[in-house]
C-alpha positions in Angstrom: 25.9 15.1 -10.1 28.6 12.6 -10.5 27.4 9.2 -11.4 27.0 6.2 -9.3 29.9 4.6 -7.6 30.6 0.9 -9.4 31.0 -2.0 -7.6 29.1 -2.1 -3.8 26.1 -0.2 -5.1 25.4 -2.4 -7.7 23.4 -5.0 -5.7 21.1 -1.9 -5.3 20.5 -1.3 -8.7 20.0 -5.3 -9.6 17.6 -5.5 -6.5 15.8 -3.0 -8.2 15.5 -4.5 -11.5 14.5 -7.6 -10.0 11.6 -5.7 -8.2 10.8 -3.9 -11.6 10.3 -7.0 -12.8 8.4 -8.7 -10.6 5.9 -5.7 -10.5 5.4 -5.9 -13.9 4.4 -9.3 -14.1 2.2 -8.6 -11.3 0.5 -5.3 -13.0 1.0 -6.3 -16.6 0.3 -10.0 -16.2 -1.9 -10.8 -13.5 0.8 -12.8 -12.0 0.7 -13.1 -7.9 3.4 -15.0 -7.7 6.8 -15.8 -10.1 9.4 -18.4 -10.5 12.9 -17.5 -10.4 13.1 -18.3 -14.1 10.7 -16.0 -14.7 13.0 -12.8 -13.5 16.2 -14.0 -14.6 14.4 -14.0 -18.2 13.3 -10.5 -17.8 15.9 -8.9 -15.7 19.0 -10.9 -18.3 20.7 -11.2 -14.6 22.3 -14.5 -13.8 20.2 -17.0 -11.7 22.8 -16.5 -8.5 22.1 -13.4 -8.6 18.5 -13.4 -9.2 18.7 -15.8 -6.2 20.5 -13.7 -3.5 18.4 -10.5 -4.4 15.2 -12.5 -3.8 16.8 -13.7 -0.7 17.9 -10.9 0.5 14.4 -9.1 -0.5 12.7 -11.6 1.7 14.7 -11.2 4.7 13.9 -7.6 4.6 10.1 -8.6 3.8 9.7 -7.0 0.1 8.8 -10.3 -1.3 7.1 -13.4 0.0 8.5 -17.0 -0.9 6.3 -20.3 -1.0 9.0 -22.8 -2.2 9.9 -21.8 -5.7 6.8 -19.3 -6.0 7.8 -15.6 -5.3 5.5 -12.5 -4.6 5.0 -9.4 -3.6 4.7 -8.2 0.0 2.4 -5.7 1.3 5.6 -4.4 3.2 7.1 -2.9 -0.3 4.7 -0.2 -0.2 6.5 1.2 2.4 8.9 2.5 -1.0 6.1 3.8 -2.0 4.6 5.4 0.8 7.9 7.1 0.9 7.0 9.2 -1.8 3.5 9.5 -1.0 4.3 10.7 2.5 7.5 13.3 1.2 5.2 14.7 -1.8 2.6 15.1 1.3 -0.1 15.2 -1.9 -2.4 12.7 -0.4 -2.6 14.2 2.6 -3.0 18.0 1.5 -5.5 17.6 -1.3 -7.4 13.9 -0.7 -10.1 15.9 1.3 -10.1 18.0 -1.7 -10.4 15.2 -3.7 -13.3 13.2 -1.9 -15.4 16.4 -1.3 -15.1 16.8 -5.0 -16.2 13.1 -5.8 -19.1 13.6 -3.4 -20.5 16.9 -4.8 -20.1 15.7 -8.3 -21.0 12.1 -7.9 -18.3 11.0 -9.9 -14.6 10.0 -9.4 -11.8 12.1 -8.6 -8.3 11.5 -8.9 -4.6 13.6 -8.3 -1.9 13.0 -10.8 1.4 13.7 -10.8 4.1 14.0 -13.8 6.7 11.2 -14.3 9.2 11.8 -17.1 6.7 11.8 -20.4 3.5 9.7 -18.8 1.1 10.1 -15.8 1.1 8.8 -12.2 -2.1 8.5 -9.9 -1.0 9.1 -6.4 -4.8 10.1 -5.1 -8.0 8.3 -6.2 -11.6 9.0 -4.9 -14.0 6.3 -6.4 -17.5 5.8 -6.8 -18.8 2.1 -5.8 -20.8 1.6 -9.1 -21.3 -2.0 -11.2 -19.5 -0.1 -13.7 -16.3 1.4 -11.5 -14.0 4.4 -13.0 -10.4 4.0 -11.3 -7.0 4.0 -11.6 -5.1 2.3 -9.0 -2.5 4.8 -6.7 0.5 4.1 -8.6 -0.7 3.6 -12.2 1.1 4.7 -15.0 -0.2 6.7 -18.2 1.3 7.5 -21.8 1.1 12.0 -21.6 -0.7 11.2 -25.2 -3.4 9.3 -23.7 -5.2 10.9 -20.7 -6.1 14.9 -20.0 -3.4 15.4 -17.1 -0.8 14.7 -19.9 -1.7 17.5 -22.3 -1.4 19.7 -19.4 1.6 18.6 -18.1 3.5 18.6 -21.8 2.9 22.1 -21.9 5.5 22.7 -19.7 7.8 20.4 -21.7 11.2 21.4 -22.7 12.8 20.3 -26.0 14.6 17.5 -24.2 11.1 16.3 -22.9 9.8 16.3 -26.0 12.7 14.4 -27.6 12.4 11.9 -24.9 8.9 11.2 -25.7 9.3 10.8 -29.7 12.0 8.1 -29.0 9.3 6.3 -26.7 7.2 6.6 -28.4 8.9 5.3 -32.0 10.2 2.6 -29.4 6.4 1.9 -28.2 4.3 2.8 -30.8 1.2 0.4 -29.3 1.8 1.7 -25.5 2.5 -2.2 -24.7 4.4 -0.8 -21.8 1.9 0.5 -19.8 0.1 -2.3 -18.5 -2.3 0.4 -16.9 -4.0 0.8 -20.8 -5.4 -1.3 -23.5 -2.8 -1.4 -25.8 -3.6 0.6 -29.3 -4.3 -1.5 -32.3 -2.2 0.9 -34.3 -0.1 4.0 -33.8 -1.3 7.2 -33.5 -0.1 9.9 -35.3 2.1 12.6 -33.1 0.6 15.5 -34.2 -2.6 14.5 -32.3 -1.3 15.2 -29.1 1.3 18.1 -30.1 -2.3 19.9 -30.8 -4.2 19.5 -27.6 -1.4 20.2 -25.8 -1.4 23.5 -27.6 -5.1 23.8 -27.0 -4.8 22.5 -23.0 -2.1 25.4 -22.5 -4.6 28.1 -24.0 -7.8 27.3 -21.8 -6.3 26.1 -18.9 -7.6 23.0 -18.7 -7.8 19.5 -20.8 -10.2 16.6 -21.5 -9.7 13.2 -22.5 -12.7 11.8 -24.9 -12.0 8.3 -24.6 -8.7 8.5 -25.7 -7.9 5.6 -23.0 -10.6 3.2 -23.9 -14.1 3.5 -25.4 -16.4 4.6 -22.9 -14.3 6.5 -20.9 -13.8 10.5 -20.5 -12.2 12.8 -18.1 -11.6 16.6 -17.1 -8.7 17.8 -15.6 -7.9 21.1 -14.4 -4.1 22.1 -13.0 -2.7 22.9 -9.5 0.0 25.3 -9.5 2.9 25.5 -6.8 4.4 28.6 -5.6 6.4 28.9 -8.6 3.4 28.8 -11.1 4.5 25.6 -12.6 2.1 22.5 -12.5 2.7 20.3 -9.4 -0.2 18.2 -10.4 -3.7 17.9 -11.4 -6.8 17.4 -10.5 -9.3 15.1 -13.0 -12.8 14.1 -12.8 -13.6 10.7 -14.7 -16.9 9.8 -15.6 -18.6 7.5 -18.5 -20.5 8.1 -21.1 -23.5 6.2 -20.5 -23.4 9.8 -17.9 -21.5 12.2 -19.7 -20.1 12.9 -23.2 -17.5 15.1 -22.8 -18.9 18.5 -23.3 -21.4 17.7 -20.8 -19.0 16.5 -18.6 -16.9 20.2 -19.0 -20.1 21.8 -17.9 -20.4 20.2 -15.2 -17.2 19.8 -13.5 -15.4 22.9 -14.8 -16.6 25.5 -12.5 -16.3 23.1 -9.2 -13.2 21.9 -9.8 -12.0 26.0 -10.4 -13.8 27.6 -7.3 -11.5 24.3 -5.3 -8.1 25.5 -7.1 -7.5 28.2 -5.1 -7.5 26.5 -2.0 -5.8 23.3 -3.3 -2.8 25.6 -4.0 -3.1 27.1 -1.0 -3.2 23.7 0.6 0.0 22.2 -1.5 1.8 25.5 0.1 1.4 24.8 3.1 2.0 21.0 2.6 4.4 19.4 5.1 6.0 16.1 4.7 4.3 13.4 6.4 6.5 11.4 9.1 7.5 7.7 8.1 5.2 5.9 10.3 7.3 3.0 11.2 11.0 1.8 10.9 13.0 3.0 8.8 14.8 -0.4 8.2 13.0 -3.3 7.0 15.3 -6.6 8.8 13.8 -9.2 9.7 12.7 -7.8 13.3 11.7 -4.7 11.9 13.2 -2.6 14.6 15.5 0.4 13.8 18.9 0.2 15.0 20.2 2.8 17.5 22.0 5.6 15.7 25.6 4.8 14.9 25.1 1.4 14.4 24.7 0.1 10.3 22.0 -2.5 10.6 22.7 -4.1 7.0 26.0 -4.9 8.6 24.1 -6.6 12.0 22.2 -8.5 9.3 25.1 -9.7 7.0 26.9 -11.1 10.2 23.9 -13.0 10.8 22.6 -14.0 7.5 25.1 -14.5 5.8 27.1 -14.3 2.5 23.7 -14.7 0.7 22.9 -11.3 1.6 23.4 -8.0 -0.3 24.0 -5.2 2.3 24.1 -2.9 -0.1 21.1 -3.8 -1.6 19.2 -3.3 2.3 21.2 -0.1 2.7 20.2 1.5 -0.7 16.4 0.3 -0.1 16.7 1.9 3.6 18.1 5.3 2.1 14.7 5.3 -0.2 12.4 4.8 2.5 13.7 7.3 5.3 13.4 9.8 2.2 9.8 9.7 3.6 9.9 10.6 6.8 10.9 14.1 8.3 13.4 13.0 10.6 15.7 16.1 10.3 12.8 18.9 10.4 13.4 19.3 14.2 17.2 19.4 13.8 18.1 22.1 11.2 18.6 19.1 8.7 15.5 19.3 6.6 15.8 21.3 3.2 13.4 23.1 1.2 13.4 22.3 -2.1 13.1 25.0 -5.0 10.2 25.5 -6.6 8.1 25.2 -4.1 7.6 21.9 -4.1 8.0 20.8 -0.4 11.5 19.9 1.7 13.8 17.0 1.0 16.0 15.3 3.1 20.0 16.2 3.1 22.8 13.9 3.0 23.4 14.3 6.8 19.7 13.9 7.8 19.3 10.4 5.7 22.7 9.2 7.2 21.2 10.0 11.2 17.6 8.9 10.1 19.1 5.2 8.6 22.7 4.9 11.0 24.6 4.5 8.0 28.1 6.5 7.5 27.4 9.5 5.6 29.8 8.3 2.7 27.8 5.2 2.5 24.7 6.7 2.2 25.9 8.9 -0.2 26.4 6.0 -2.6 23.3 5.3 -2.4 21.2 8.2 -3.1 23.5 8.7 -6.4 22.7 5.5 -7.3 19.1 6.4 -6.4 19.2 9.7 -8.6 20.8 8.3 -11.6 17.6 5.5 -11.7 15.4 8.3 -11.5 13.9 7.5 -8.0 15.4 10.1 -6.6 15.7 13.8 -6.9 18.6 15.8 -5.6 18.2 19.4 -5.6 20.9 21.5 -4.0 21.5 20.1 -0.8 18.0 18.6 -0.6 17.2 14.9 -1.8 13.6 13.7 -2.1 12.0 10.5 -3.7 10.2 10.8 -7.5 6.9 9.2 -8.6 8.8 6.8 -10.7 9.3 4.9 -7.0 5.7 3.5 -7.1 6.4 1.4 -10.3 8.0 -0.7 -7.2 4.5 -3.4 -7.1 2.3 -0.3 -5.8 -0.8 -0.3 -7.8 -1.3 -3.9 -8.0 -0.8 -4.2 -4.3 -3.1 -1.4 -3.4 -5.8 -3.5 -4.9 -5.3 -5.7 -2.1 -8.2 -6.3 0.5 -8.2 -7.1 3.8 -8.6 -10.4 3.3 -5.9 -10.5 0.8 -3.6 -8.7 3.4 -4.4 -11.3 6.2 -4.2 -14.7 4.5 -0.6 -15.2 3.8 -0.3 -14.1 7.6 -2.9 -17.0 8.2 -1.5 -19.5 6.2 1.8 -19.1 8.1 0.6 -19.3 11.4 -1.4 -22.5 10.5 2.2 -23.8 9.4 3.7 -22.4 13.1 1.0 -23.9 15.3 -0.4 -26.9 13.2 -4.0 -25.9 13.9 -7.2 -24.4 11.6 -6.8 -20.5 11.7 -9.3 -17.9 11.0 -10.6 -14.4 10.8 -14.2 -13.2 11.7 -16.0 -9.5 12.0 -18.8 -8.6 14.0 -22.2 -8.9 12.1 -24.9 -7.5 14.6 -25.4 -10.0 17.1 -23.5 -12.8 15.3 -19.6 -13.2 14.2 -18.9 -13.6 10.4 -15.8 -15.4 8.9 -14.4 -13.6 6.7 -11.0 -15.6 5.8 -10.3 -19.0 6.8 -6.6 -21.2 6.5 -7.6 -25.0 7.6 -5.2 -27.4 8.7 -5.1 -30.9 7.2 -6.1 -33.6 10.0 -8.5 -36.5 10.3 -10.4 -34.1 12.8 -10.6 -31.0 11.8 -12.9 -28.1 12.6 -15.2 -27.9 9.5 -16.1 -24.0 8.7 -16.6 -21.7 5.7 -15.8 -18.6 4.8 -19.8 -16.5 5.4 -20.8 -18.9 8.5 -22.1 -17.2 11.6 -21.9 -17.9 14.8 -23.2 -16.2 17.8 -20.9 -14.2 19.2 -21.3 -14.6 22.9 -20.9 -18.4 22.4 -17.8 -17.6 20.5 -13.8 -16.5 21.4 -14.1 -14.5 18.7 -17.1 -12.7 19.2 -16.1 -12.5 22.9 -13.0 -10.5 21.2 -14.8 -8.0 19.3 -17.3 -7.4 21.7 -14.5 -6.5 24.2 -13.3 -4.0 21.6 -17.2 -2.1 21.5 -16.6 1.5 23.4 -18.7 1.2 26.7 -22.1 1.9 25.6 -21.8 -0.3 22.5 -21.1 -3.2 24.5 -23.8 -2.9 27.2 -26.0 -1.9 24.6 -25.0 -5.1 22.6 -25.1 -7.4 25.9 -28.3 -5.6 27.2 -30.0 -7.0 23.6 -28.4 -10.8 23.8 -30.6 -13.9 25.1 -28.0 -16.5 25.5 -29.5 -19.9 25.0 -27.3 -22.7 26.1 -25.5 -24.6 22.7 -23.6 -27.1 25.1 -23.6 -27.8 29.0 -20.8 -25.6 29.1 -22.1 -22.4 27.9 -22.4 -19.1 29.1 -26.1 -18.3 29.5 -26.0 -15.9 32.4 -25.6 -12.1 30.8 -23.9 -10.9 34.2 -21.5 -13.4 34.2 -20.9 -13.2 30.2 -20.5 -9.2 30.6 -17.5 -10.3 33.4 -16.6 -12.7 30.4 -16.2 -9.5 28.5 -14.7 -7.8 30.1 -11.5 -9.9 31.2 -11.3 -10.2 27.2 -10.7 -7.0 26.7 -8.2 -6.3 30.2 -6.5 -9.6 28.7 -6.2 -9.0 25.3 -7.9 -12.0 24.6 -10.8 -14.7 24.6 -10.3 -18.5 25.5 -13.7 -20.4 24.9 -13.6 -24.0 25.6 -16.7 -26.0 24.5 -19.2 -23.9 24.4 -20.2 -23.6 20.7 -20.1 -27.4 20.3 -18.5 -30.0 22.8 -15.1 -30.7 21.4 -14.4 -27.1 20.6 -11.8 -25.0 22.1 -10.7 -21.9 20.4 -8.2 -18.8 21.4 -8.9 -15.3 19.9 -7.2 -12.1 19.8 -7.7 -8.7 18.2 -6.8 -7.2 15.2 -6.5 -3.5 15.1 -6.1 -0.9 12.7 -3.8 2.0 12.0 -6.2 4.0 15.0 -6.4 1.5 17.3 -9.7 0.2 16.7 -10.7 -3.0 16.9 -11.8 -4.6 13.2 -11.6 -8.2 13.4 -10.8 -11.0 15.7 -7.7 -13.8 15.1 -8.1 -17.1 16.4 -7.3 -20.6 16.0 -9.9 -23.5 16.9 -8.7 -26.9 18.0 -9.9 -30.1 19.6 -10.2 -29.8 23.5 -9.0 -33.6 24.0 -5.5 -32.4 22.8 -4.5 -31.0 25.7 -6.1 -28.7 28.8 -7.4 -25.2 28.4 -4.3 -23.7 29.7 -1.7 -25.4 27.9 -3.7 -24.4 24.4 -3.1 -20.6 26.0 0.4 -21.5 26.7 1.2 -22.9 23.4 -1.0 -21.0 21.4 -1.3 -17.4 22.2 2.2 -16.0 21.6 2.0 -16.9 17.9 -1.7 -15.4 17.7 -0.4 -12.4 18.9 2.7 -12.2 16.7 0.5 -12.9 13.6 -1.9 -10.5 14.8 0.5 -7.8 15.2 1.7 -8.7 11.1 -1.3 -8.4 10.2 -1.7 -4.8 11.6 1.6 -3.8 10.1 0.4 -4.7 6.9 -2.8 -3.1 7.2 -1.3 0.4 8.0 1.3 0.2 5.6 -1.5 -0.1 3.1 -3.7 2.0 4.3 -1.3 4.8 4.6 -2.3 7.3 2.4 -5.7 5.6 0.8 -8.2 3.2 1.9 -7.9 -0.6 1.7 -8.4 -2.2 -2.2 -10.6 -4.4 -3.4 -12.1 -7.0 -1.3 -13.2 -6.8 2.2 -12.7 -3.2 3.4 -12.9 -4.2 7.3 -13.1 -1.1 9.0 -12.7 1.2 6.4 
């Protein structure tokens, strides 16, 4: 494979460092957000350019800006998913996975190998005080976890080279923001020797090798070549488990699952991209033939790096099976699932197939990509692109930046609520800064037939959930205006949900007018309500729909994006799993 071509690709391969880096002051740090000094320190590019990748990066809505303060954006895990979705791992051995971690009561993960460490790409938890997880994403020295001694024993010579030279580079594992650092080296021949053991029994433990406390099992799954694809580990603690005890009892359920996980990862078939394949501004795919980086340029400007939005495209259509209707798909050797040819990724992106081209060499001499006779598909190293630390993300965490710009667009309070029995519950909350202002925290209920909100998600109850729900409520009047009348609120209910949205003026508290729309997720369902409240002597009922809706549907709609682009192949992170 020739190397990359110099010159137009190289906005690709600085757009990646720049993302590098910003995901590993995110994971590594703690950092949400960055200053462009920041980058141009750790990246050693110059600040113009540092400037026009982060521009160009948030036209295409891989980072977030707040006037010097950059971040990560949900949308990035769309690289991510790209793997995910091509490997087709998540979906062909999570149910694996979660039966496992309910039989055994403890967690189960899937790892995959990335040059000489570890990557999580499925993660079953237990909700304890005292939680066992890696994040999807993570990244682990070989030497430090169980999955590793299996995988090095399919190492050849150059692996093993490769990992000496990190590990003389690296001796403390500060690199891997995913583990304590060590507080001094360890010696080589550690490892060499339960790798040597692992490839004997078939099977490898780690007996808090990662951090006191902590110990794990993990037994291989083979593809149809024999070789490892990946394994499966059970994690536990040892307040539960020392190690042996932990072999006992996970060793014979994870082996009678084998079988059928390698029977599963056979049949595996790549998951479609579930969106666009380019990420402009609009978010809508251009018709084939047509280069959308180019569309963008002429109306952006100088300041952005087509290249850069070509080579990021190329990478995410790698996850999608575009060309397994057309004869374009490949399968890959070893059994490890198809790829994508050149031809297929030029049709799936509307690039020329000389363009994209350039980019996938570029892509395979960074090691994101994999190009295996005629067939190209996306590596494991593409989740060091901000996935694990923006899988941690909540719902709430997903939906505020949304708020928070909507606020900005329509100059009014914005917030989020979800049904709690017979009441709404806020659950995130952007005010706006006025003399009067509506005056609510995040936790305060409201009843949700007085409410444009509640009105909202009641509209989005099946049939018999709502009737059930309006068959239990006692409306009392709050103000003169409210609905007390539980025929006339079910017609209330109703128009919400042929409408697609609630408009309650002055019937919480005189004053009070607020607009409320749904917020679906990636099935349709209805898991919170959007609405923005405002004060009913600035303007009529009407003109506050006029004015106000089409921005709370637009935010709405981000706000879904970002949920199924996160929820994609694992269920929401920390924080308020609505709907999950």
């Amino acid at each position: 494979m020739p190397p990359p071509v110099n010159g137009p690709v190289g906005p690709l391969e600085r757009g990646l460092a720049v993302l590098r880096e910003l995901s590993r002051l995110a994971a590594h740090e703690g950092r949400t957000t960055v200053r462009p000094g920041d980058l141009v320190r750790g990246t050693g590019l110059a600040r113009s350019v540092v400037d026009r990748v982060v521009g160009t990066l948030e036209q295409l809505g891989y980072v977030t800006l707040d006037g010097r303060d950059i971040g990560l954006s949900v949308r990035l895990m769309e690289l991510g998913n790209a793997y995910l979705s091509a490997s087709g791992l998540p979906a062909a051995l999570g149910p694996f996975a979660q039966r496992l971690a309910d039989g055994l009561d403890e967690s189960v993960s899937v790892a995959v190998p990335d040059g000489d460490g570890v990557r999580f790409v499925v993660q079953m938890t237990r909700r304890r005080t005292m939680s066992l997880a890696f994040r999807i994403g993570d990244l682990l020295p070989a030497e430090r976890c169980s999955p590793g001694a299996l995988f090095a024993a399919e190492w050849s010579g150059a692996d093993w080279a490769a990992w000496r030279a990190r590990r003389a580079e690296d001796p403390l594992d500060t690199s891997f923001p995913a583990v304590p650092p060590r507080h001094r080296p360890a010696s080589d021949g550690d490892f060499e020797a339960r790798v040597k053991e692992a490839a004997h029994d078939g099977w490898a433990a780690d007996d808090q090798l990662i951090e006191p406390g902590l110990v794990a099992v993990s037994v291989p799954v083979r593809d149809a070549s024999g070789r490892i694809a990946c394994t499966v580990n059970v994690v536990s603690h040892t307040s539960r488990h020392d190690v042996d005890s932990l072999r006992a009892a996970v060793l014979g359920p994870l082996g009678a699952e084998v079988p059928a996980m390698e029977a599963a990862l056979a049949a595996r078939r790549p998951r479609p991209a579930a969106d666009r394949v380019w990420g402009t501004p609009d978010g809508a795919p251009a018709a084939l033939g047509e280069d959308p980086a180019r569309m963008a340029k002429r109306e952006l400007g100088a300041g952005f790096l087509q290249s850069l939005a070509r080579g990021l495209a190329v990478l995410r259509a790698l996850g999608g099976a575009e060309g397994a209707g057309r004869g374009e798909a490949a399968t890959a050797a070893g059994g490890r699932g198809g790829g994508m040819t050149l031809s297929a990724v030029a049709e799936a992106t509307g690039l020329a197939r000389a363009t994209a081209r350039r980019s996938l060499l570029t892509l395979v001499e960074l090691g994101y990509v994999e190009a295996d006779g005629r067939a190209f598909r996306p590596l494991p190293r593409v989740l060091e692109l901000g996935y694990a630390p923006l899988a941690e993300l909540g719902f709430t965490d997903i939906a505020q930046p949304h708020l928070r710009e909507l606020v900005r667009t329509v100059h009014e309070s914005a917030s989020l609520a979800v049904l709690d029995g017979g009441d709404i519950r806020y659950i995130a909350r952007v005010p706006t800064v006025r003399i009067m202002s509506v005056n609510i925290t995040i936790g305060t209920h409201f009843p949700a037939y007085a409410t444009s909100m509640g009105r909202v998600l009641l509209a989005g109850l099946d049939a018999d959930a709502r009737a059930a729900h309006l068959a239990g409520v006692r409306p009392r009047p709050l103000t003169r205006h409210t609905v007390t009348d539980v025929a006339e609120l079910a017609r209330v209910v109703e128009r919400a949900a042929a409408e697609g949205h609630a408009l309650v003026d002055q019937e919480l508290e005189e004053g009070l007018r607020s607009l409320a729309v749904p917020v679906r997720d990636a099935r349709g369902r209805v898991i919170a309500a959007l609405n923005v409240a405002t004060h009913a002597g600035r303007g009529t009922a009407e003109s506050a729909r006029r004015e106000l809706l089409p921005a709370l549907r637009v935010t709405a709609a981000r706000i879904e994006a970002d949920l199924a682009t996160a929820s994609a192949h694992h269920a929401l992170g920390a924080g308020e799993r609505v709907g999950a």
